[in-house]
Backbone as a ProteinNet text record, in pm:
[ID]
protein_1_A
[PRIMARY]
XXXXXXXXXXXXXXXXXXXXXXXXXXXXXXXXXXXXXXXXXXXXXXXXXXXXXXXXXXXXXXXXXXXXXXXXX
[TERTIARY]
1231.5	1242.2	1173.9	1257.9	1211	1092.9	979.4	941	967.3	998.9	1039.5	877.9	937.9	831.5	781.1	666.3	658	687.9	715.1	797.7	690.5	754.5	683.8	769.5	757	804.8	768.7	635.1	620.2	523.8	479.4	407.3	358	274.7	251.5	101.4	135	-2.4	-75.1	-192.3	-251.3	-403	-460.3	-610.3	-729.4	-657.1	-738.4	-689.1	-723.5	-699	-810.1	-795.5	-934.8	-856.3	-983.7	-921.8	-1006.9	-976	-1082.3	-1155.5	-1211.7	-1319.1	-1282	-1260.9	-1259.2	-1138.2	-1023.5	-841.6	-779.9	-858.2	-803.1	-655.4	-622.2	-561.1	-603.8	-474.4	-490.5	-456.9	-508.6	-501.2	-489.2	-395	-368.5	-333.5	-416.2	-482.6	-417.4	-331.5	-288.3	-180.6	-30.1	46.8	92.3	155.9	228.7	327.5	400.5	505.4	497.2	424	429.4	259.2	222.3	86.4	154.9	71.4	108.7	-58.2	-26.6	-144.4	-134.7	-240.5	-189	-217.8	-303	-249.7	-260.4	-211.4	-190.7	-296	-410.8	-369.8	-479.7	-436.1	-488.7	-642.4	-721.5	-856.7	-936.6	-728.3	-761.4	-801.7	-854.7	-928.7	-809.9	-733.8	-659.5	-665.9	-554.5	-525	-403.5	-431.4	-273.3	-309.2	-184.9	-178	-18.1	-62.1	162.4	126.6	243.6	272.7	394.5	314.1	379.6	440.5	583.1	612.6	610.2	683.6	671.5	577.5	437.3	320.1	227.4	261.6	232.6	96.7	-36.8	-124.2	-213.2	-314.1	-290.8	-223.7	-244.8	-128.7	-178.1	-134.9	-226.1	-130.1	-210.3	-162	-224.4	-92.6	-118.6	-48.6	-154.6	-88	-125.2	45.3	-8.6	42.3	-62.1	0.3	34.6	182.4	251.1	296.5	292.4	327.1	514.8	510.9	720	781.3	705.3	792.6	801.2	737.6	737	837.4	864.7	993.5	874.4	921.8	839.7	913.2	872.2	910.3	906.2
942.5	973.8	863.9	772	739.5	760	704.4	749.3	696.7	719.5	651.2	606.8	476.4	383	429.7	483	512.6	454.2	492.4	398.2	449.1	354.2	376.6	420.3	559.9	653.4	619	571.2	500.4	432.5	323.5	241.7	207.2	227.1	240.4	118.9	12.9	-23.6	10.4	43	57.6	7.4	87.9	14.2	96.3	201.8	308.1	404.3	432.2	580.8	629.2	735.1	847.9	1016.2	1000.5	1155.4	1215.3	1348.5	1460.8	1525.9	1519.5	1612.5	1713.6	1831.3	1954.3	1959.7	1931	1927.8	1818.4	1722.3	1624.1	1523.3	1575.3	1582.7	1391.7	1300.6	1199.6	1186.5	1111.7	1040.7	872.4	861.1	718.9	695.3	598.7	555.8	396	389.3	257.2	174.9	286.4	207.6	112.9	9.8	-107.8	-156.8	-214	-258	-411.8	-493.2	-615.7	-685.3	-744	-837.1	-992.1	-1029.5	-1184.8	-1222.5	-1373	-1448.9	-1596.9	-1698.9	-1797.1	-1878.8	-1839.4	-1928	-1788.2	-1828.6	-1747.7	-1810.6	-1755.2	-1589.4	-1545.5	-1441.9	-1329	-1316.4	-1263.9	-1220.7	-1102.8	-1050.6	-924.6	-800.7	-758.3	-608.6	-502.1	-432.4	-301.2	-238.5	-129.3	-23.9	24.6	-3.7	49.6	146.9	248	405.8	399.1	445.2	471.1	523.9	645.9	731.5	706	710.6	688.4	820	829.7	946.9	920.4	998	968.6	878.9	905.1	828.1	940.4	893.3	1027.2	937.8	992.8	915	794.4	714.3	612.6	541.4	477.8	360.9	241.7	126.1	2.4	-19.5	-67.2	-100.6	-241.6	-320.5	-416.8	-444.6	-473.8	-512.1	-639.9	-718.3	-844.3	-880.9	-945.5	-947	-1150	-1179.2	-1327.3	-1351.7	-1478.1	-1515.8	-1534.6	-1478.4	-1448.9	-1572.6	-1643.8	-1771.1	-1862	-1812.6	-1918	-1838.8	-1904.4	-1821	-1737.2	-1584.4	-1445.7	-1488.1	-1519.2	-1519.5	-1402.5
-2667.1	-2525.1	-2443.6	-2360.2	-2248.3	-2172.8	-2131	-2045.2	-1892	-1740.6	-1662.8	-1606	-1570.5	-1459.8	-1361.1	-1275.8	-1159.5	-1065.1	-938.2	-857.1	-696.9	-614.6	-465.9	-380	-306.9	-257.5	-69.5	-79.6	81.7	49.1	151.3	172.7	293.3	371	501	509.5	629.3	622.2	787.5	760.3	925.7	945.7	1051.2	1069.1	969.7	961	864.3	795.2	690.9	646.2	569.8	665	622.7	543.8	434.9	372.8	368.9	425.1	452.7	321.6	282.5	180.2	157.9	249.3	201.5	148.5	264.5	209.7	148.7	133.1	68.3	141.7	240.1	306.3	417.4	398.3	489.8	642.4	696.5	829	826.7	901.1	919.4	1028.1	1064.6	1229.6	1283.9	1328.3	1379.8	1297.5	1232.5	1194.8	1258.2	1165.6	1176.1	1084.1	1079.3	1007.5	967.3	999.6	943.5	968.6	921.2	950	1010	1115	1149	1211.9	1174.6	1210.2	1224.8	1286.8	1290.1	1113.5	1023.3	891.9	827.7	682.6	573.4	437.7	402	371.8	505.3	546.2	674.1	629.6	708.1	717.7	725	786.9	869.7	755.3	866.3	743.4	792	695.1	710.2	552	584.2	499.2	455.2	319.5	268.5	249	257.7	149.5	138.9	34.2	-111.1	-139.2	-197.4	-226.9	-339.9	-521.5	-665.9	-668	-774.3	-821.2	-956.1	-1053.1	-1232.3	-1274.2	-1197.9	-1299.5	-1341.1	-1516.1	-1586.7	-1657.4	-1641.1	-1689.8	-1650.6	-1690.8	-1592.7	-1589.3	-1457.4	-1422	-1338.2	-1414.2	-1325.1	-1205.1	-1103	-972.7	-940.2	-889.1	-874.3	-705.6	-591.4	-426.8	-414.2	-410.3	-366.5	-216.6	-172	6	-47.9	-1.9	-12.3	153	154.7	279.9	246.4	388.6	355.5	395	442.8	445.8	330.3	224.4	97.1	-4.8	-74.4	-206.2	-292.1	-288.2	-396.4	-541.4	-659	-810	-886.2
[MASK]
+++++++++++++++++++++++++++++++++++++++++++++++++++++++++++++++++++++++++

């Protein structure tokens, strides 16, 4: 049997995300859809949060932030 890959269901980046203690429950404070600056790589301080499905166990995570004007391999 197969096992399937986990995959990314969303990806959101903003200025914060805070999770409450009691509910566990997130907040995310100042979406955006892209980062820009005048050089690359950025400085800026933010926050990712994604949301994996079929990750059964652990699972390594790897976020790489690339500048989009250069060719991704």
């Amino acid at each position: 049997m197969e096992i399937q890959k986990p995959y990314c269901l969303a990806l959101i980046l903003c200025d914060l995300a805070h999770r409450e203690q009691v509910t566990g429950k997130f907040t995310l404070l100042g979406t955006f859809g892209r980062l820009a600056g005048p050089a690359f790589p950025l400085h800026a301080e933010f926050a990712v949060y994604f949301c994996l499905t079929d990750a059964i166990g652990d699972v390594q995570i790897r976020l790489r932030i690339v500048d989009s004007r250069t060719e991704i391999t």
